[in-house]
C-alpha positions in Angstrom: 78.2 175.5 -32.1 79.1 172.0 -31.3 82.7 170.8 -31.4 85.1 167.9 -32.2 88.4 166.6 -31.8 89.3 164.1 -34.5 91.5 161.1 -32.6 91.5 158.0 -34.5 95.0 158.1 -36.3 97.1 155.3 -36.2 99.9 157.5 -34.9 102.6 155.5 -36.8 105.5 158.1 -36.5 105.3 158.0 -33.3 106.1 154.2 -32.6 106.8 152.8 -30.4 105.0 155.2 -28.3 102.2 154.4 -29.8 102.4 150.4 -29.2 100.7 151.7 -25.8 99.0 154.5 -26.0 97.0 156.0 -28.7 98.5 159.4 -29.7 95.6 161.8 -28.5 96.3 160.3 -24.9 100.7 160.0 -24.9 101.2 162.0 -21.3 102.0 165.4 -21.4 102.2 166.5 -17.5 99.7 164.0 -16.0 97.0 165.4 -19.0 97.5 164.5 -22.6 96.2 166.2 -26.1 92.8 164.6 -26.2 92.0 166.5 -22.9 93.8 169.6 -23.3 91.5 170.4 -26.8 88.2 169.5 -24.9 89.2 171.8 -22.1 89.5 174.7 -24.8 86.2 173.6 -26.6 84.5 173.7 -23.3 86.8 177.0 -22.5 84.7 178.8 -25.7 81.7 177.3 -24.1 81.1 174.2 -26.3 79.1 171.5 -24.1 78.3 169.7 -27.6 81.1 167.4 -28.6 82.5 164.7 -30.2 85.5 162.4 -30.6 85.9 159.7 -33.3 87.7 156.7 -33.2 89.6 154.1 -34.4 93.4 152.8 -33.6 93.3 151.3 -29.8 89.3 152.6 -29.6 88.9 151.1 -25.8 91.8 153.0 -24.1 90.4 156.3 -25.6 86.4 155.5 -24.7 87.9 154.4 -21.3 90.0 157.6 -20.4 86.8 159.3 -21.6 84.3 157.4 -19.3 86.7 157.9 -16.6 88.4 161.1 -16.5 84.7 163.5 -15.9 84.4 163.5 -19.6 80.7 162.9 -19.3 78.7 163.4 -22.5 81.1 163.2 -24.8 79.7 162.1 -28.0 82.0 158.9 -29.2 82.0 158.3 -33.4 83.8 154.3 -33.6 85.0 154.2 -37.4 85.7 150.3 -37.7 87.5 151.4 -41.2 89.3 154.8 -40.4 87.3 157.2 -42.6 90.4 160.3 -43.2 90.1 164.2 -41.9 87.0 164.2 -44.4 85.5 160.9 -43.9 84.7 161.1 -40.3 82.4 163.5 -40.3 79.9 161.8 -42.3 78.6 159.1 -39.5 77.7 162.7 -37.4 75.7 164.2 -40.0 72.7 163.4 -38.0 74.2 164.8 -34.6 75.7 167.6 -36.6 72.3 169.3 -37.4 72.4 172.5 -38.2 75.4 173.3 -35.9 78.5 175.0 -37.2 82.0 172.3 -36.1 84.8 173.6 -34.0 87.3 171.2 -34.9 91.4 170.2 -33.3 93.2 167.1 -34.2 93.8 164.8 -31.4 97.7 165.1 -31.9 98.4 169.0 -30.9 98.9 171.0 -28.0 98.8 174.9 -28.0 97.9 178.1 -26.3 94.9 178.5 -29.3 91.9 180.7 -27.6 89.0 178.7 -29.3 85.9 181.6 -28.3 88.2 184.1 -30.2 88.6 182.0 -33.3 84.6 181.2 -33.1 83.9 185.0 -33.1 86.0 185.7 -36.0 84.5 182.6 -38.4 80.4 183.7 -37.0 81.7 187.2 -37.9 83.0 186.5 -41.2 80.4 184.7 -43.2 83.0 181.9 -44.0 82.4 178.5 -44.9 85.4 177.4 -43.5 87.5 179.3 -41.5 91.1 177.4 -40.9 93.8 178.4 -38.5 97.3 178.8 -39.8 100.5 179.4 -38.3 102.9 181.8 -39.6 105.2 179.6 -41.0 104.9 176.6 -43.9 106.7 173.6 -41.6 109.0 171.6 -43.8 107.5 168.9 -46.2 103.6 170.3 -45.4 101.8 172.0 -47.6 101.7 176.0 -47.6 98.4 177.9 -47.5 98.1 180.9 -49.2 96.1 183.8 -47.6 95.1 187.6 -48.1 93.0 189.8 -46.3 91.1 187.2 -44.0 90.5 184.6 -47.2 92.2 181.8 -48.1 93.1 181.6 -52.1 95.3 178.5 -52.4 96.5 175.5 -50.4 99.2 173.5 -51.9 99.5 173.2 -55.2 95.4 173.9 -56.3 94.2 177.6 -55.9 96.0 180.8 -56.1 99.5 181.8 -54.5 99.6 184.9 -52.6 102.9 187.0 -50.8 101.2 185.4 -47.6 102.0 181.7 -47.0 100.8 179.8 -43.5 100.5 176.6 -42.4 97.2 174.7 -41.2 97.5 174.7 -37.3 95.1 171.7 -37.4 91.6 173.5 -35.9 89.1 174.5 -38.1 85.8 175.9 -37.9 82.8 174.2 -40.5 79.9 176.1 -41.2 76.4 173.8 -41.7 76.7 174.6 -45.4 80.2 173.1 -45.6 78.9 170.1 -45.1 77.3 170.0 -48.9 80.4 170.1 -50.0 82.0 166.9 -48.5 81.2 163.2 -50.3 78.5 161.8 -48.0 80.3 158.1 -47.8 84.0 157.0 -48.6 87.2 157.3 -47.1 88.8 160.3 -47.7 90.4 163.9 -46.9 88.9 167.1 -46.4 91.7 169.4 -47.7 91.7 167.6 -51.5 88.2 167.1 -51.5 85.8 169.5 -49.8 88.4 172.9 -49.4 89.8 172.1 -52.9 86.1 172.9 -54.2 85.6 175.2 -52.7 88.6 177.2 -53.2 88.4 176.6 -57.0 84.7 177.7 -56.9 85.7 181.0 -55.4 84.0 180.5 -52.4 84.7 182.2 -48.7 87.4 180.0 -47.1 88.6 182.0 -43.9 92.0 182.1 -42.5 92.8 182.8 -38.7 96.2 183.9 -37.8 97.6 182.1 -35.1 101.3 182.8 -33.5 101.0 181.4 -30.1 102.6 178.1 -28.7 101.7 175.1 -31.2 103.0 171.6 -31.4 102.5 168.9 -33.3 103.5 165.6 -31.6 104.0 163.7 -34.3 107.0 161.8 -33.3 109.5 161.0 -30.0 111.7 164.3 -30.8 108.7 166.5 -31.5 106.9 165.3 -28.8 110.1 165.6 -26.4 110.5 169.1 -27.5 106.7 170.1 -26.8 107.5 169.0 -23.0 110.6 171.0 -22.6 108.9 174.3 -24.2 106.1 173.8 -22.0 107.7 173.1 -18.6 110.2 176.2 -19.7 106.4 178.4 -20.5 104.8 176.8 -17.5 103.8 180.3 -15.6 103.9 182.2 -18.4 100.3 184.0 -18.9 99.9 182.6 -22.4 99.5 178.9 -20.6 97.0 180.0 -18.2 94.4 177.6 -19.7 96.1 174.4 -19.8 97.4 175.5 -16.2 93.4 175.0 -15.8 92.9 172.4 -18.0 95.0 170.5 -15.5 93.8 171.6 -12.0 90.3 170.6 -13.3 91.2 167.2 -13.8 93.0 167.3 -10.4 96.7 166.9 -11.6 99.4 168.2 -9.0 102.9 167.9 -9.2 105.8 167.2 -6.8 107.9 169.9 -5.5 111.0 169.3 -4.2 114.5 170.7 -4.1 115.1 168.6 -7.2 111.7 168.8 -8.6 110.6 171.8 -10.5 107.8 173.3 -12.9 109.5 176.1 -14.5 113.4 177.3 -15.5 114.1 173.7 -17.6 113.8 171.8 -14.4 112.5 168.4 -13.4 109.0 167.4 -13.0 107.0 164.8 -11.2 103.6 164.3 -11.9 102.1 163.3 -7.9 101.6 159.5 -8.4 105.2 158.7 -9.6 107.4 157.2 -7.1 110.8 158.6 -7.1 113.6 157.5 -4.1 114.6 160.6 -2.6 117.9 159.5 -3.3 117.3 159.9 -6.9 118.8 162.7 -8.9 117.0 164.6 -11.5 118.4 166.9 -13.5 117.1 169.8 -16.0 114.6 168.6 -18.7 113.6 165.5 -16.6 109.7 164.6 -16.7 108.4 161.8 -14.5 104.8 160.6 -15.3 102.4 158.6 -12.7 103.2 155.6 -12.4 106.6 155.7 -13.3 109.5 154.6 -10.7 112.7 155.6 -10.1 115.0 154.1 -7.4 117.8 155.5 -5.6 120.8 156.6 -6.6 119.3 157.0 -10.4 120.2 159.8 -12.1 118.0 160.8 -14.7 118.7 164.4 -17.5 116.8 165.3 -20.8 114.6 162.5 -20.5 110.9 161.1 -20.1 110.0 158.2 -18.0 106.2 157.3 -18.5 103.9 155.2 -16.4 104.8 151.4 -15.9 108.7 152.2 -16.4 111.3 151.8 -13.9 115.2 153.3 -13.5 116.4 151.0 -11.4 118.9 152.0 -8.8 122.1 153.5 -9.5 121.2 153.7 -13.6 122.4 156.6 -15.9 119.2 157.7 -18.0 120.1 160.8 -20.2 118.5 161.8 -23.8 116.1 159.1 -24.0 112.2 158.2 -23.3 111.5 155.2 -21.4 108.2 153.0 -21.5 106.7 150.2 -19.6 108.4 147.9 -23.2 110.5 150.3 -25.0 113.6 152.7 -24.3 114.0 155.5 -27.3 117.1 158.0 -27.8 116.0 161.3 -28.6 119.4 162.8 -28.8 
């Protein structure tokens, strides 16, 4: 088993965020994404993986060469290649291997080893994860029994509609059923056929903590639910995921990891004068003077609240200020 997170979108919903940082690496507690889904490959016990790339290439190879990523496998796609496309320059790397694959863009509570047992045990080609729910304006998957019969509007339509909680696991055969050069994406090409041929497409039930972070508000909202989660069992691993990369936190009177409070990732400097109030996340690298009062927002590294300013429903960069109200 080898694995792979895919990180070379262009993250455009997500401006202007994404002017300076490429999504797989936007902060999320002093870790981001990108580290958070090779924690859980290495979790299931994955040593073998890749990350492709594309859109702002050097910050991603960099954080990886620098944050005791060793070994990581880098694919550079000078033309971005789609969800079906990239796999094709690894086809040589790949072997014989079977792919654990999560975008670059989530963050969730997903236990990877369990969803490996279940696609080994089943025989699948494909096994995808789906969420419960169809999200708004994505395309529903339709599954029975363990097997997925349609996605969208090719295949079959069952009672039981999920949606594709962006991991997958490929089997080696898969692989003959993707184009081997072109840009282009793996649920209309590769799943398509094999759905319409009949063929063993798995489906993993997933009901955990997901999110997408696919824009400001999503992203905002995947901060607050995690800071309100934050010792809950179910976030054990990224609890881990983050002591192994030797994040702390401040603790304060005003500072706190859990009930909706503030947070402070240890590298930020905030006044003690300063007054944060619930929902308030402060990344390294940020500033915050005295006499700032700051609620309901995010202030990432290279921004400053300068002293005496009101900062409420908004996230600040080092160039950009966004209302998330």
């Amino acid at each position: 088993m080898k694995g792979m997170v895919l990180a070379a979108g262009l993250g455009t919903r997500l401006r202007p965020i994404t002017d300076e940082y490429p999504k797989p690496l936007v902060p999320m507690f002093g870790v981001n994404p990108l580290a958070l889904a090779i924690h859980q490959l290495r979790s299931a016990g994955i040593d073998q993986i890749a990350v492709n790339t594309h859109y702002q290439a050097d910050k991603i190879e960099h954080y990886l060469k620098h944050s005791g990523s060793a070994g990581i496998k880098i694919s550079h796609e000078p033309t971005i290649l789609g969800t079906g496309g990239a796999y094709n320059p690894l086809r040589g790397w790949l072997e014989d291997s079977h792919l654990a694959v999560i975008n670059g863009d989530i963050v969730s509570t997903m236990d990877v080893s369990r969803i490996l047992s279940a696609h080994l045990a089943s025989g699948a080609l494909a096994t995808m994860v789906l969420l419960p729910n169809v999200i708004p304006g994505e395309n529903g998957v339709s599954h029975h029994d363990g097997l997925i019969s349609g996605i969208g509007k090719f295949g079959k339509k069952s009672q039981k509609e999920g949606n594709f909680a962006c991991m997958q696991v490929l089997s080696p055969k898969f692989f003959d059923h993707l184009p081997t050069e072109g840009v282009f994406d793996i649920i209309t090409t590769a799943y398509k056929a094999l759905i319409n041929a009949g063929l063993p497409v798995g489906a993993f039930e997933f009901s955990g903590m997901w999110h997408d972070i696919r824009s400001p508000k999503y992203y905002f909202a995947a901060l607050i639910d995690m800071a309100a989660r934050w010792q809950n069992t179910e976030l054990a691993n990224i609890r881990h995921a983050v002591t192994d990369l030797g994040i702390s936190f401040e603790r304060s009177p005003h500072v706190s990891v859990s009930g909706g409070g503030a947070l402070v990732v240890r590298g930020a400097l905030v006044d003690p004068k300063a007054v944060l109030g619930k929902n308030t996340f402060i990344e390294f690298g940020a500033t915050v003077e005295a006499d700032a009062y700051i609620e309901n927002s995010l202030v990432l590294s290279g921004a400053t609240v300068k002293k005496g300013d009101l900062v409420k429903n908004k996230i600040l960069g080092k160039s950009f200020a966004i209302d998330i109200a």
